[in-house]
Backbone bond lengths (Angstrom), bond angles and torsions (degrees), N, CA, C in turn:
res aa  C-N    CA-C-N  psi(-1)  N-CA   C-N-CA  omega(-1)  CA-C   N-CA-C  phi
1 X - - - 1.451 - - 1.531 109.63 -
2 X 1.051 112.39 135.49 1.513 132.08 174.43 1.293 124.18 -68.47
3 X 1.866 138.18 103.49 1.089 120.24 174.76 1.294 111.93 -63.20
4 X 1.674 102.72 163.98 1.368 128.68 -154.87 1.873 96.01 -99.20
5 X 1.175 88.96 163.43 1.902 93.58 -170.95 1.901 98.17 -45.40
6 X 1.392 90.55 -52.91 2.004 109.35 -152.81 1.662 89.39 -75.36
7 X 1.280 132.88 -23.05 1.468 118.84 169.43 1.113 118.38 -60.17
8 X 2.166 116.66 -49.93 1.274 124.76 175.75 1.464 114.09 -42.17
9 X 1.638 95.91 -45.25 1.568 104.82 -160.85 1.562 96.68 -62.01
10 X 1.419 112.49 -49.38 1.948 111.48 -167.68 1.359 104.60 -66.78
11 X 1.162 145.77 7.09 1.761 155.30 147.33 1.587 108.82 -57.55
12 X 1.044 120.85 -20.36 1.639 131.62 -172.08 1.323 125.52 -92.41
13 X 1.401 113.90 88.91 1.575 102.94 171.91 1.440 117.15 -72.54
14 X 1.578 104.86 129.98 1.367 97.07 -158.69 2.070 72.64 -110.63
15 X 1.454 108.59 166.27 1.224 118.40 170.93 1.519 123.97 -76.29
16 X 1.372 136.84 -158.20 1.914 134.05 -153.20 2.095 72.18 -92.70
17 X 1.337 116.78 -43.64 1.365 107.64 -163.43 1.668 114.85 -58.25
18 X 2.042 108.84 -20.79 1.260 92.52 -159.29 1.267 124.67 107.15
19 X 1.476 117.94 -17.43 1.350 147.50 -170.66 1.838 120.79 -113.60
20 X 1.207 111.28 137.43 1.441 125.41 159.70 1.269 123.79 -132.05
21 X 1.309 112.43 152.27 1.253 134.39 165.78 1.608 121.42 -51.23
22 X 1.771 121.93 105.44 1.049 105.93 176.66 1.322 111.96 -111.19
23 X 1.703 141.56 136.70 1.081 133.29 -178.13 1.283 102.80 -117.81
24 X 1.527 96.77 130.93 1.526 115.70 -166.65 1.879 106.59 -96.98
25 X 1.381 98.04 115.96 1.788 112.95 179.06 1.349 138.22 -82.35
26 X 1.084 167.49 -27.61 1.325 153.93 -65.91 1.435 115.90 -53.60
27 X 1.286 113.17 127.97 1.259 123.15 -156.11 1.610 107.10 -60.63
28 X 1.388 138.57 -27.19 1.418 138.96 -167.05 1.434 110.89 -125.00
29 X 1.224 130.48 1.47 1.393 135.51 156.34 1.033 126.31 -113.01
30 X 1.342 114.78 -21.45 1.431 121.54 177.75 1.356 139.09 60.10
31 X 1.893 89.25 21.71 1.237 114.65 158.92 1.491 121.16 -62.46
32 X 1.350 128.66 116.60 1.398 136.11 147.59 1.599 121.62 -32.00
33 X 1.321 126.97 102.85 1.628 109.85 -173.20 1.721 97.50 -120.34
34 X 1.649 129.09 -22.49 1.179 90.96 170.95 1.425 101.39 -162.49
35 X 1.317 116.43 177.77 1.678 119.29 174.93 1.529 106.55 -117.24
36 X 1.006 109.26 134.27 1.488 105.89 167.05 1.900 100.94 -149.39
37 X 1.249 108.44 -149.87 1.669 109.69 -165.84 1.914 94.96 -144.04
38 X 1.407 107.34 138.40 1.405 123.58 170.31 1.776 100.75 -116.84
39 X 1.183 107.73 131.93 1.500 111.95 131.57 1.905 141.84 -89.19
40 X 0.900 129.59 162.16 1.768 124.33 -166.92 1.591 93.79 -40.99
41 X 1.740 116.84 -56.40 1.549 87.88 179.06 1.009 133.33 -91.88
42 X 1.129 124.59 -1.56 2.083 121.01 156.84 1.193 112.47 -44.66
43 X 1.722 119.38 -50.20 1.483 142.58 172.61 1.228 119.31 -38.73
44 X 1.245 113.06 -43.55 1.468 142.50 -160.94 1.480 91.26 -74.88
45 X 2.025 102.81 -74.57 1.596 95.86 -151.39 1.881 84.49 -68.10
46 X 1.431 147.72 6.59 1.499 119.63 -167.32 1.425 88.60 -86.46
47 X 1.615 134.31 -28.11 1.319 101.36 -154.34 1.423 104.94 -123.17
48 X 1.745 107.74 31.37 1.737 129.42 -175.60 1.387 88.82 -104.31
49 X 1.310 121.48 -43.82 1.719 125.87 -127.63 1.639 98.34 -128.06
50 X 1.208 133.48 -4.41 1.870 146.85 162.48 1.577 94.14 66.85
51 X 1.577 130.13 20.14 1.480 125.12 -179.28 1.173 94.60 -129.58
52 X 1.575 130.10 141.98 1.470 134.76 -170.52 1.859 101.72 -89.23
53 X 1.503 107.13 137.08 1.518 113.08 -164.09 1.377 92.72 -126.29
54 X 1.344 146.97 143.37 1.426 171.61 -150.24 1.354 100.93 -130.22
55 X 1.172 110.59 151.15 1.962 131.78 124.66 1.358 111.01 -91.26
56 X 1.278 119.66 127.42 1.519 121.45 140.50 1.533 117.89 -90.69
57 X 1.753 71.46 114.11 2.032 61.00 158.13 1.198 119.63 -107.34
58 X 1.383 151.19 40.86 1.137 136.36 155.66 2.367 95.92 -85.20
59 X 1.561 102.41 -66.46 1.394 96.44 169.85 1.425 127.19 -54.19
60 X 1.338 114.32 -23.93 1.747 99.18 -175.77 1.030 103.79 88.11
61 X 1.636 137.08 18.50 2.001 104.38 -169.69 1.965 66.61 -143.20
62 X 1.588 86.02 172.44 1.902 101.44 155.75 1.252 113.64 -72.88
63 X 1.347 112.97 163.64 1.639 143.51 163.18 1.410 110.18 -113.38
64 X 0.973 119.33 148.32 1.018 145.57 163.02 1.817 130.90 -108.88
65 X 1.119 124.18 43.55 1.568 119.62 -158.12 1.669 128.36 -31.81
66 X 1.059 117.12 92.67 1.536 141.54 155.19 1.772 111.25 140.14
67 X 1.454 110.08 17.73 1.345 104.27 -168.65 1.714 99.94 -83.02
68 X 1.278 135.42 -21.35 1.143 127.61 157.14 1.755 123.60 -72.14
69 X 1.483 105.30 -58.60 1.467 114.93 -179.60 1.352 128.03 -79.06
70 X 1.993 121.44 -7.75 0.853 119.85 160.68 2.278 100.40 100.04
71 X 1.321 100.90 -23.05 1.545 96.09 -169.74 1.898 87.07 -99.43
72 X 0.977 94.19 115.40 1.867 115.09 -175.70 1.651 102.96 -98.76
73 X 1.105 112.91 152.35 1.746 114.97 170.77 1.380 89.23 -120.50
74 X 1.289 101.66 146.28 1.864 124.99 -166.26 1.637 95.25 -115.16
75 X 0.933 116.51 126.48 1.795 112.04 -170.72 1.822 98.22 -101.82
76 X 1.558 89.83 130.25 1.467 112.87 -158.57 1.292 82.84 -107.29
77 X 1.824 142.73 -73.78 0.708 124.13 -153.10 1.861 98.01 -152.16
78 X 1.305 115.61 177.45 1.884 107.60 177.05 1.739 92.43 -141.88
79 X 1.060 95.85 152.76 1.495 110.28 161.22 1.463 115.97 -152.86
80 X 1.232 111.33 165.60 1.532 115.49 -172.97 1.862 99.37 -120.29
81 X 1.296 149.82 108.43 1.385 144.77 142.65 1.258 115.07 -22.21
82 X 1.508 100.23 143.76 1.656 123.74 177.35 1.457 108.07 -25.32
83 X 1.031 154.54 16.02 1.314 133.14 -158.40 1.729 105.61 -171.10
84 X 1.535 102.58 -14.72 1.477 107.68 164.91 1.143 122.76 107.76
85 X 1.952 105.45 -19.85 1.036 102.16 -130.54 1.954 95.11 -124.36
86 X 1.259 114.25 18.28 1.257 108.54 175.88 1.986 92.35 -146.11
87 X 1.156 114.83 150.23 0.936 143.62 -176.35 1.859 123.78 -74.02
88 X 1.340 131.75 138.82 1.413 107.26 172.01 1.621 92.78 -130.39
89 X 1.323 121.81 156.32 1.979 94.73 178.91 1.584 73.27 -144.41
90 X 1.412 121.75 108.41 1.620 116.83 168.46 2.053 82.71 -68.24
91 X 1.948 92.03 166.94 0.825 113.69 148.63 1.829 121.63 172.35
92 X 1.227 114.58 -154.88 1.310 116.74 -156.45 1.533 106.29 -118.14
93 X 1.689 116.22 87.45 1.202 101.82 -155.87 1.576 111.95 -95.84
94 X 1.535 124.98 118.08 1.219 114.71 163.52 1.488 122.51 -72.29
95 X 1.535 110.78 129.07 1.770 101.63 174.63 1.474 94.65 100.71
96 X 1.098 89.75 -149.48 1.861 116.20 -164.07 1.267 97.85 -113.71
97 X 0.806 107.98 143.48 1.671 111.77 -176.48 2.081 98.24 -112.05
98 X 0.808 164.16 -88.13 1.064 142.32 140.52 1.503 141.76 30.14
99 X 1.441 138.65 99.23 0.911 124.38 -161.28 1.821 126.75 -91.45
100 X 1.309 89.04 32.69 1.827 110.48 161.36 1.321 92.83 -88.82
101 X 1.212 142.51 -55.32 1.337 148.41 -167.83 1.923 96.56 119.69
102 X 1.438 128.05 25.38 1.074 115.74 164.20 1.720 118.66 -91.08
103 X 0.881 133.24 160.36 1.739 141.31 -166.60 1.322 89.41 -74.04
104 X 1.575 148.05 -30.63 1.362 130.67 -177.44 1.294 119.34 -130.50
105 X 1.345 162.30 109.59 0.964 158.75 -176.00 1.844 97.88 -52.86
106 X 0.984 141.82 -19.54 1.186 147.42 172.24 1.210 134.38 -98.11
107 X 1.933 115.53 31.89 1.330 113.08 164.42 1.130 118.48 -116.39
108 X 1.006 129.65 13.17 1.888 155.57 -159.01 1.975 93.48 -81.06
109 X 0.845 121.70 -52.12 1.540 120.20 -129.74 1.512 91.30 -127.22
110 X 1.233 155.35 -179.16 1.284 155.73 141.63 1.550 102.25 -159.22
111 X 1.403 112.02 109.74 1.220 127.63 -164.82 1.984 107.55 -103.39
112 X 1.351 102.61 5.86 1.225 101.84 -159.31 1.686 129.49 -87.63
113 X 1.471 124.04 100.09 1.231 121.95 -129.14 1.655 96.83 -58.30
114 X 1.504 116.15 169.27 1.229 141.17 167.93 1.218 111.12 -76.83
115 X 1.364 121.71 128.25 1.356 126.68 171.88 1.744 111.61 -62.37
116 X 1.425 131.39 115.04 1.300 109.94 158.15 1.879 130.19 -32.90
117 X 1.693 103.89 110.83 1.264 103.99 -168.72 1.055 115.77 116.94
118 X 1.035 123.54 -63.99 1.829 131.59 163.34 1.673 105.71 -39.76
119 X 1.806 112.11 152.83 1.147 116.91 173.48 1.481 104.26 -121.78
């Protein structure tokens, strides 16, 4: 038997805000391209509606990713981590996923320490 949307949804620890962590994948490389935040109904319409839907919280309203810029994420697949409590949403990203207009929100920065010895 198949869980029901609102079962998936009651699997979700959402935080005091109401909110989780969604990390956005590409479904066949398994490149990481971005972080953003769902609530139960962003969640809802991402895995009713096959287009990935946001909270902002700085605006207060939903997102929808590419309904302004045209680069849409196609939802391939969702998962929830050991603990419930962070989000995975594979999918199929047209465009840049990033709102510099780069393909990853994660090539900017490289935080990754230096081995003593290494240059």
């Amino acid at each position: 038997m198949t869980d029901t949307i609102d079962e998936r949804l009651g699997r979700v620890v959402f935080n005091a805000d109401g909110l989780a962590p969604a990390i956005i994948q590409q479904w066949d490389t398994r490149e990481v391209l971005m972080l953003a935040w769902m609530n139960a109904e962003a969640l809802r319409r991402t895995l009713t509606e096959g287009r990935v839907t946001f909270w902002s919280r700085s605006r207060g309203e939903y997102w929808r990713k590419g309904d302004t810029s045209g680069h849409v994420q196609h939802v391939r697949g969702a998962r929830l981590d050991c603990d419930g409590d962070t989000i995975l949403i594979e999918v199929d990203q047209v465009g840049a996923a990033c709102h510099t207009g780069t393909r990853t929100c994660f090539d900017a920065d490289d935080l990754a320490p230096v081995a003593e010895g290494a240059s």
